[in-house]
C-alpha positions in Angstrom: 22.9 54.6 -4.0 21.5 52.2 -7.0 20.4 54.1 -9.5 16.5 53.4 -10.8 17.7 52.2 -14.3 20.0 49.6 -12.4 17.2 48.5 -10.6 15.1 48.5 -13.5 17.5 46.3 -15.6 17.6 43.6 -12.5 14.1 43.6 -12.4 14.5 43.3 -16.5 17.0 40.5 -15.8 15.1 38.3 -12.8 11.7 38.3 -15.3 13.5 37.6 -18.4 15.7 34.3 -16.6 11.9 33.1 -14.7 10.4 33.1 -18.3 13.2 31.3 -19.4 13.4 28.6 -16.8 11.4 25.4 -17.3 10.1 21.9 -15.3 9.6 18.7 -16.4 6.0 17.9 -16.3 5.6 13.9 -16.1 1.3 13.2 -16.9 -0.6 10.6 -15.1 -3.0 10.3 -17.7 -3.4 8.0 -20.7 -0.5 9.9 -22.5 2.1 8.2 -20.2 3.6 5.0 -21.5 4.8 4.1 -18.1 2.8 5.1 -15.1 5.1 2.6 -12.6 8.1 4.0 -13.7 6.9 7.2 -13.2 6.7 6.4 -9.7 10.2 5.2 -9.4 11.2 8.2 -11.1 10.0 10.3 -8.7 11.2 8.2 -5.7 14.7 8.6 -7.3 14.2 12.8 -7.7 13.4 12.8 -3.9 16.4 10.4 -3.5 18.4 13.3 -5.2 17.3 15.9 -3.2 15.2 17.4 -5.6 11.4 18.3 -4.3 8.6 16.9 -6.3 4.6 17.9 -6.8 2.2 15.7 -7.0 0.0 17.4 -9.0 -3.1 15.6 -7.6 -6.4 15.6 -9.9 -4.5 17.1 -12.6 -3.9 14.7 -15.8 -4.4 11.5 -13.0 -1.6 12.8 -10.8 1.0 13.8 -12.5 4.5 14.9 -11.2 6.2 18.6 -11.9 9.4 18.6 -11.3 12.6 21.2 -11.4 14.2 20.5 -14.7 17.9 18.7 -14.8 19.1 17.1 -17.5 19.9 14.4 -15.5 16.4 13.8 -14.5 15.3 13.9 -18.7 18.1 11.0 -19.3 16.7 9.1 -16.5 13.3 9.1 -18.4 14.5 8.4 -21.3 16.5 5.7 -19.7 13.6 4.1 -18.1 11.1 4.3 -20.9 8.8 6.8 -19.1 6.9 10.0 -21.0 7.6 13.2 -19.8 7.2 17.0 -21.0 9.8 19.5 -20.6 7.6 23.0 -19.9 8.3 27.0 -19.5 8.1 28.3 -16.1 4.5 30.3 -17.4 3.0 27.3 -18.3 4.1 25.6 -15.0 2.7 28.9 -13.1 -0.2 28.4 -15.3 -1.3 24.5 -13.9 -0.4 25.8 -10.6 -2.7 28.3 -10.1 -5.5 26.3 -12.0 -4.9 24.0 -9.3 -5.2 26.6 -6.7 -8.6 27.3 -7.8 -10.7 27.3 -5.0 -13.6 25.6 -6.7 -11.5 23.1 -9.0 -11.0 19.7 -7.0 -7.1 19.8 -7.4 -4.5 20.2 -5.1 -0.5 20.2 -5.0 1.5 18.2 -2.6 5.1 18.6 -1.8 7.1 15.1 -1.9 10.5 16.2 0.2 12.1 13.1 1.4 12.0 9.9 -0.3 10.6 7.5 2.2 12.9 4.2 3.8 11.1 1.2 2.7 10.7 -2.3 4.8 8.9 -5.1 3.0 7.4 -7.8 6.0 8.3 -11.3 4.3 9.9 -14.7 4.9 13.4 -15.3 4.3 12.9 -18.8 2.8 11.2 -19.3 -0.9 7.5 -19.8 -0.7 5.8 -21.1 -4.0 3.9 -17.4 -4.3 4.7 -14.1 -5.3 3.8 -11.1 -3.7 2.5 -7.7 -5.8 4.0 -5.2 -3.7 7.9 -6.5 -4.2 7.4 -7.2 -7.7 6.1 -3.2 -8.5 8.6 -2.0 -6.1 11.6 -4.2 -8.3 9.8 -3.0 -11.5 9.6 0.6 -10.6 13.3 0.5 -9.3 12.1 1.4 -5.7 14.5 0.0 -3.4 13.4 -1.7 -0.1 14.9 -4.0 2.8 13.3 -7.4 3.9 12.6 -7.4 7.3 11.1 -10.2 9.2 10.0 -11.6 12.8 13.7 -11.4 14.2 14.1 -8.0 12.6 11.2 -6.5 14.2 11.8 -8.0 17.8 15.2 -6.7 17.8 13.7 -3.3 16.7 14.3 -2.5 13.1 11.0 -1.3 13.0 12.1 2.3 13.9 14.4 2.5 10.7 11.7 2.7 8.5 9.0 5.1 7.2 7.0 2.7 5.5 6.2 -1.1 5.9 4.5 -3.7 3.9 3.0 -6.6 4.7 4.0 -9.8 2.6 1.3 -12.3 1.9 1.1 -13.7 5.7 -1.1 -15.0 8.4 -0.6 -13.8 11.5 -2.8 -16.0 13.5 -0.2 -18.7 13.4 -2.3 -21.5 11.3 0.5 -20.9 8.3 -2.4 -19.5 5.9 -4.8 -22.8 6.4 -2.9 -24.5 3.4 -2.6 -27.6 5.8 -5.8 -29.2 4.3 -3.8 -29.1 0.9 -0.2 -28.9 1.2 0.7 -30.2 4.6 2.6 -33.1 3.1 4.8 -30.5 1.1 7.8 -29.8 1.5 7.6 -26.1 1.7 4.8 -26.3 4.1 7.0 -28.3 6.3 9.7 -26.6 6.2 7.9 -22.7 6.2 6.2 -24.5 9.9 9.9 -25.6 11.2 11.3 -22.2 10.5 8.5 -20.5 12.4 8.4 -22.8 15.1 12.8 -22.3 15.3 11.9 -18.6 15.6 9.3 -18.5 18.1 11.7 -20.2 20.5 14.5 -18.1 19.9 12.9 -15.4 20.9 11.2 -17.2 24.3 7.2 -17.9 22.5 6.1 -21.5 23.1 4.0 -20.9 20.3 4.2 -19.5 16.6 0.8 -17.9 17.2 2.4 -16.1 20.4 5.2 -15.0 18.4 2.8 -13.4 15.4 0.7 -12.0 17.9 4.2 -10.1 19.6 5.2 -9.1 16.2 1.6 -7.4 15.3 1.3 -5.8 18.4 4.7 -4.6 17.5 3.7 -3.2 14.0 0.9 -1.4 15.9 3.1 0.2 17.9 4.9 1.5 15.3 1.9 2.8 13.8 0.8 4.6 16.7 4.0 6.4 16.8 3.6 7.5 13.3 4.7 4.7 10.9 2.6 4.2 7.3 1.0 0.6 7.2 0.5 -1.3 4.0 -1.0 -4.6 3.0 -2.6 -6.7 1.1 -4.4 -10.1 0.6 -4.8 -12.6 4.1 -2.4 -10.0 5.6 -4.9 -7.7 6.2 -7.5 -9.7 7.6 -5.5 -12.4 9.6 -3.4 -9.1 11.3 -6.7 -7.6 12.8 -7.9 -11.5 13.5 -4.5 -11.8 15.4 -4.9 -8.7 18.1 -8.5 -9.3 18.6 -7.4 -13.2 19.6 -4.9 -11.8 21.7 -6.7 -13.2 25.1 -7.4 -17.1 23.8 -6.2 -19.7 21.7 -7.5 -19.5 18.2 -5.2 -22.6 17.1 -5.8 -26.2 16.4 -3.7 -29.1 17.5 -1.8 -29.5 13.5 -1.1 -25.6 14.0 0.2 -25.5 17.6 0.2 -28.8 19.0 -2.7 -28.3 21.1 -6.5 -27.4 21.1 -8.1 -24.1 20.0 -9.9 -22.5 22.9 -13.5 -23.9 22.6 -14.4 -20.1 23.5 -12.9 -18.2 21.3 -15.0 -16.0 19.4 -16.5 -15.0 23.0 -13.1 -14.1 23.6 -12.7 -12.1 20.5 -11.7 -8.2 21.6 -13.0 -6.0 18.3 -10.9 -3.2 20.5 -7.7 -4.3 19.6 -8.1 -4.1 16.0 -8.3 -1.3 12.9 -10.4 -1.8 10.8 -13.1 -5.0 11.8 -15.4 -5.7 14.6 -18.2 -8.5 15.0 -16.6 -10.9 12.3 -16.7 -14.6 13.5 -13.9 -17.1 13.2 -13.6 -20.0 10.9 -12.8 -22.8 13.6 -12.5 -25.2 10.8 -8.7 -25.8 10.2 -9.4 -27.6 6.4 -11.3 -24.7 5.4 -9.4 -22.5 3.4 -10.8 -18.8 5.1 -10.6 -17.3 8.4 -13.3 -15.7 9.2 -16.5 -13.7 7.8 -14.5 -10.4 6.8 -13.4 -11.8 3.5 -16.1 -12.1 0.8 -14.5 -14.2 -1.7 -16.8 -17.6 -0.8 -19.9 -15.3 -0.9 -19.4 -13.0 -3.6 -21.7 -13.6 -6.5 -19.4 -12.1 -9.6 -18.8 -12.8 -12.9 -15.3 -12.6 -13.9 -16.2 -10.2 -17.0 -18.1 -7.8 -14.5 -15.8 -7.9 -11.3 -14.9 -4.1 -11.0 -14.8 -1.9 -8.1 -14.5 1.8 -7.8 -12.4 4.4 -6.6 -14.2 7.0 -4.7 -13.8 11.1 -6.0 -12.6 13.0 -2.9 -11.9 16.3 -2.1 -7.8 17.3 -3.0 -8.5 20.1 -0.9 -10.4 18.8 2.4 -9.4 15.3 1.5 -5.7 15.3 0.6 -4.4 12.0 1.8 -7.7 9.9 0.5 -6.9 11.5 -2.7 -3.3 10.7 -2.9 -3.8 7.3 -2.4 -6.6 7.3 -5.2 -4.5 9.0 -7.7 -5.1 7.2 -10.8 -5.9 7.4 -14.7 -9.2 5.0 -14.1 -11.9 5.8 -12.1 -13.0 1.9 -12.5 -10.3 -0.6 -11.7 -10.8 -4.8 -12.4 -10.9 -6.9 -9.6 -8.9 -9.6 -8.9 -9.0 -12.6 -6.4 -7.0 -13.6 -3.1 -7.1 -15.6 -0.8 -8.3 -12.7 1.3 -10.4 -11.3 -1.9 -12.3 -8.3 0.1 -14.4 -6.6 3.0 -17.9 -7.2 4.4 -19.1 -3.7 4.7 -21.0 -5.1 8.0 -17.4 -6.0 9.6 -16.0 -2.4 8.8 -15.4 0.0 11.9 -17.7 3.2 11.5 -14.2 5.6 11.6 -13.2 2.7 8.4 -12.2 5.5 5.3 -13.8 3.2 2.0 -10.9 4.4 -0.7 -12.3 1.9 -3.6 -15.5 -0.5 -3.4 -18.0 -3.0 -5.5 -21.3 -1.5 -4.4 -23.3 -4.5 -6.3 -21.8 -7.0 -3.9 -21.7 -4.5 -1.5 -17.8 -5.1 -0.6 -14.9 -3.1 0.5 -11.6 -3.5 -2.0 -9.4 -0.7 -0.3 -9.8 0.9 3.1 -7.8 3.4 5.0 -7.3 4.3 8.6 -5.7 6.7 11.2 -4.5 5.1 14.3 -2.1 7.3 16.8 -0.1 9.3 14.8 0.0 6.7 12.1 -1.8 5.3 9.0 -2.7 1.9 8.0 -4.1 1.0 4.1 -5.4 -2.3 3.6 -6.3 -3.6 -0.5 -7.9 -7.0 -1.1 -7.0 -9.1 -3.4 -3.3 -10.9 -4.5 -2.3 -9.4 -7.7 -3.8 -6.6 -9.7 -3.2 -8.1 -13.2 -3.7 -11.9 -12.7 -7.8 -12.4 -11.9 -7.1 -15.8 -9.9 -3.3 -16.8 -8.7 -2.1 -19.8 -7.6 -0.2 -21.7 -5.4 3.1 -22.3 -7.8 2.1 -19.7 -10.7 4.6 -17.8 -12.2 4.7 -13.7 -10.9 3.2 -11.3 -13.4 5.3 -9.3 -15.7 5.3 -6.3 -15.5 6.4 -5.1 -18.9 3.1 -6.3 -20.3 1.4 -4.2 -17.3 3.0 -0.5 -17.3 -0.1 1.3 -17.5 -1.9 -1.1 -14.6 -4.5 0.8 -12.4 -4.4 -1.7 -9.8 -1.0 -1.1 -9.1 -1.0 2.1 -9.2 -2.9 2.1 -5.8 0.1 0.4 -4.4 2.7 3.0 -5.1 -0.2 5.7 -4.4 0.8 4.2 -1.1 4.8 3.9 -1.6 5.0 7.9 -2.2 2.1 9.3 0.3 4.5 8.9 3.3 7.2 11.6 1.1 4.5 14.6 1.4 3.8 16.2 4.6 1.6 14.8 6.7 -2.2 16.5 6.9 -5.1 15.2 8.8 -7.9 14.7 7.3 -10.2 18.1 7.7 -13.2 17.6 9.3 
């Protein structure tokens, strides 16, 4: 029989070795040098086995992690702040956030998520925000395109973004200005290679095939993310899914006269009632976007993140986890939403109430998400055909990229509805 001063000197032991033991606490807030690193960071932890909090609300959503020594050199290593704290004080910020009237929540990150970028094999003269945070941050990803998806890679992945892409099959409506260039030529004899490959007559056919695809995979429980025309053009593409949206320079034939009769807002996520552009020189698709209507200034174009509940509200408030509440806008070809085109069940994540615009939108479909951010590249108000891609290393603390890799982790915590 154990004595009671054995027990007693355990006991003695277990508290004494707790007190001792310590995390690494990495802030969100303005005292990080790094926020996309930090991401990467924790991507690499989860990679490592090692279970990460998102500490959501709490100093802009910052991470607490076990502490290794191997996980401080990796910091150091990649030029990101961190803090190295007792197991008390870590106790301490976990039951402030437990708090049930303090608007903070922690959320386990246990598997680090496979990653499939949507994107053309073939150099386009554009960059695309998502694969240049993901390289920056050290996130790795595969590039996965139409073949890839038909043959069913789809399934591999967790988490899939959408490159800047029109689904509709008009190859982004640049033929007005760039028909005659070599890239645009060659970009239209790739797809048009593809599409009878795989048995589609038609490029549009094939697009359509592949988004019904990515649908499926949502319904079954896959995360969706994109951004600029992919967004709109991919919800354009399944409600065309009955007619012929296509002129003759597209798909060597006429676009159904009747096609926004033929329009089925069903199909779609996030728009309903939007009408086409049946102009193929005019540089838009339809009425969802605003960036022909939208009366901003430049040195006023802001939107705003909306201040949800980390308790009822966790996966909103993941995918707002920031150090600024305001974030600048920036242009696209798809820049952002009508409100009037938004599905009532649409979740507004960030928006410019003045020009009463959507900038970042969520949805549930099946068992699956969808995100959808307007706009081509947080740190670069207008960019162009043939400009060069942002650096990053002059943009480490960038809110507007944070909301992409907001996105990038929320498929590593497990999965909660949205409480009703």
């Amino acid at each position: 029989m154990v004595s009671k001063k054995i027990i007693n000197i355990i006991i003695l032991f277990l508290i004494v070795s707790n007190s001792y033991a310590t995390f690494i606490l990495i802030p969100m807030d303005d005292k990080q040098k790094n926020h996309l690193k930090s991401y990467g960071i924790a991507y690499w932890t989860l990679q490592n086995n090692v279970e990460v909090k998102w500490l959501l609300n709490y100093r802009g959503g910052s991470f607490l992690i076990e502490n290794y020594g191997e996980i401080q050199n990796e910091c150091i290593l990649r030029g990101i702040s961190f803090e190295v704290i007792a197991n008390v004080r870590a106790s301490g910020i976990l039951n402030q956030i437990a708090q049930p009237d303090v608007n903070m929540e922690t959320m386990k990150l246990e598997k680090a998520p496979k990653i499939a970028v949507y994107s053309p094999k073939n150099k386009l003269p554009w960059d695309d925000a998502v694969t240049l945070v993901l390289t920056y941050a050290q996130i790795p990803y595969d590039i996965i395109y139409d073949g890839e998806i038909i043959d069913g890679a789809l399934s591999k992945y967790d988490w899939l973004h959408l490159h800047h892409e029109d689904f509709t099959g008009q190859y982004g409506k640049f033929y007005a200005a760039y028909k005659n260039m070599p890239w645009y030529k060659e970009q239209q004899r790739k797809n048009e290679e593809m599409a009878a490959k795989y048995g589609f007559d038609k490029v549009s056919k094939l697009k359509l095939f592949v988004s019904q695809t990515i649908r499926d995979y949502v319904t079954k429980g896959g995360f969706l993310f994109a951004m600029c025309s992919a967004t709109d053009t991919y919800d354009i593409a399944l409600a065309a899914s009955g007619t012929d949206i296509c002129e003759s320079m597209f798909d060597h034939d006429h676009a159904d006269p009747n096609a926004q009769s033929k329009l089925d807002y069903n199909q779609t996520f996030a728009f309903k009632d939007f009408k086409i552009s049946k102009n193929p020189y005019e540089y838009e698709y339809s009425t969802i976007d605003a960036t022909k209507t939208r009366k901003v200034p430049k040195d006023q174009d802001y939107f705003t993140l909306f201040d949800f509940s980390a308790k009822w509200d966790p996966v909103p408030t993941m995918l707002c986890q920031n150090h600024k509440n305001m974030i600048k806008g920036f242009m696209g070809q798809t820049t952002s939403y009508n409100k009037e085109y938004l599905k009532s069940d649409v979740l507004i994540l960030g928006e410019n109430k003045s020009a009463n615009e959507a900038r970042y939108i969520h949805g549930e479909y099946g068992q699956g998400t969808w995100t959808f951010y307007g706009g081509h590249d947080p740190e670069d108000f207008q960019h162009f055909v043939y400009d060069p891609p942002t650096d990053l290393d002059l943009h480490p603390m960038s809110p507007g990229y944070r909301l992409i890799l907001n996105n990038v982790l929320f498929p590593a915590a497990k999965k909660k509805k949205r409480k009703t």
